[in-house]
C-alpha positions in Angstrom: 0.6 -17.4 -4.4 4.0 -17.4 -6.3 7.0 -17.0 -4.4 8.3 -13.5 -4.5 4.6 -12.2 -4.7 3.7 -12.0 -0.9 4.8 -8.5 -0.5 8.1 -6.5 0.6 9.7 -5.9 3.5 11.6 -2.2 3.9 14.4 -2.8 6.5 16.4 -0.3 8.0 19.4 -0.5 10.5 19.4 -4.2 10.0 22.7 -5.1 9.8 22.8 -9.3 8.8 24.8 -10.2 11.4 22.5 -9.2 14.2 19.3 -9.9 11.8 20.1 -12.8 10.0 17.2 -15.0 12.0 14.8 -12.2 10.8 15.8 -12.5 6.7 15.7 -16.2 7.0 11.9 -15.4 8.6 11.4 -13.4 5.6 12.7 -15.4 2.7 10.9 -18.4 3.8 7.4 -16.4 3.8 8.4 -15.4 0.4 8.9 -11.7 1.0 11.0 -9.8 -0.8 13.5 -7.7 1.6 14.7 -4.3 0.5 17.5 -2.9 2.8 17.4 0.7 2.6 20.5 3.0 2.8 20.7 6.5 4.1 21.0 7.8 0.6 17.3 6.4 -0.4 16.1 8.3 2.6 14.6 10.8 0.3 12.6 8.9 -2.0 8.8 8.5 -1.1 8.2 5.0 0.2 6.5 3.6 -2.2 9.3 4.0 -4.7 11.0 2.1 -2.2 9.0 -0.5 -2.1 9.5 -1.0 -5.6 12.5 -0.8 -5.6 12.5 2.2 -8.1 14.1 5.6 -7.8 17.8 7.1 -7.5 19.8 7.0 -4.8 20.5 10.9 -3.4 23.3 12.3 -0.8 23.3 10.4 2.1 21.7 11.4 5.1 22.2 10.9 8.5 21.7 7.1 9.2 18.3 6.2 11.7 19.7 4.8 15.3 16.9 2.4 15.6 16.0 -0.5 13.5 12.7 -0.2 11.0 10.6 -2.3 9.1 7.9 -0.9 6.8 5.5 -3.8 5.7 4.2 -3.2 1.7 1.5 -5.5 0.4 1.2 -8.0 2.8 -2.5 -8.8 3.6 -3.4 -8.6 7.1 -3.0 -13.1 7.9 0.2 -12.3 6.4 0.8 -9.3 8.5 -0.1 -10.7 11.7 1.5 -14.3 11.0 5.0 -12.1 10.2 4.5 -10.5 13.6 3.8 -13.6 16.0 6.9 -15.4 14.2 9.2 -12.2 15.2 7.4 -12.2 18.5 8.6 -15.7 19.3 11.9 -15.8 17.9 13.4 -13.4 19.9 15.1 -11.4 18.0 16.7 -7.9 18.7 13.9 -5.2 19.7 12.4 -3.6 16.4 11.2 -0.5 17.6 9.8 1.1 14.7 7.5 -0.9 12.2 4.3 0.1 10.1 2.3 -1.1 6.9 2.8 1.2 4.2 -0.6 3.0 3.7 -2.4 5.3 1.1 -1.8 8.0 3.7 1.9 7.2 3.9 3.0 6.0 0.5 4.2 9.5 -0.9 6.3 10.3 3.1 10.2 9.7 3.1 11.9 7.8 5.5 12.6 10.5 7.8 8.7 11.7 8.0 7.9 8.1 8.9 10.3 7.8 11.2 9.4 11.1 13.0 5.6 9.8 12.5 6.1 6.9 14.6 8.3 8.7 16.7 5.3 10.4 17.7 3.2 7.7 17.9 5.5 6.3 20.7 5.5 9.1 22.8 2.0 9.7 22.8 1.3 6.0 23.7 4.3 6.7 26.4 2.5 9.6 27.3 -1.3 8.2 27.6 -0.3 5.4 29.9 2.1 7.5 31.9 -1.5 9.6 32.5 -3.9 6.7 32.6 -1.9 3.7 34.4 -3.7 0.2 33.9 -5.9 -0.5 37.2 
């Protein structure tokens, strides 16, 4: 595999400071990182993902962080994940793997997707504590 080629990385409220373990993580797997602005909150995420589209009025910035995972195959995937895992590094409570079903969604419907997600998680252990 060449080096650029292992997929993309859409990150959100990742400031380099706080993050900069993460995009070392990520430029030695050979994944290109996209940060993504408030005013590329409109554009479907797959135009994100390559990089394509114009930037629009910015909205309101997200208050979590955000990854979104394009094209990485699932080793990849879950090799990404066990390296975050272990270093430590700030809580990343939204992620996902940009999907066929998801592709065309801004940032905000993803967000408010996984949003949703959460809570219903939340809510199903809440009602079925482990025993």
């Amino acid at each position: 595999m060449k080096p650029g080629n292992a997929g993309t990385v859409l990150l959100y409220n990742c400031p380099s400071a706080k993050f900069s373990k993460l995009q070392h993580i990520f430029a030695m797997l050979h994944l290109r990182m996209r940060m993504i602005g408030p005013d590329r909150y409109h554009l479907p995420l797959s135009d994100l993902a390559a990089g394509t589209g114009e930037p629009g009025p910015a909205e309101e910035p997200i208050p979590e962080s955000m990854l979104v995972f394009c094209g990485l195959n699932q080793a990849l995937l879950n090799q990404v994940l066990e390296i975050i895992r272990l270093a430590k590094l700030p809580p990343i409570p939204l992620k996902a793997v940009l999907t066929e079903t998801n592709r065309s969604w801004n940032t905000l419907q993803l967000r408010q997707e996984l949003l949703q997600e959460q809570k219903a998680i939340a809510d199903g252990e809440r009602a079925h504590p482990p025993t």
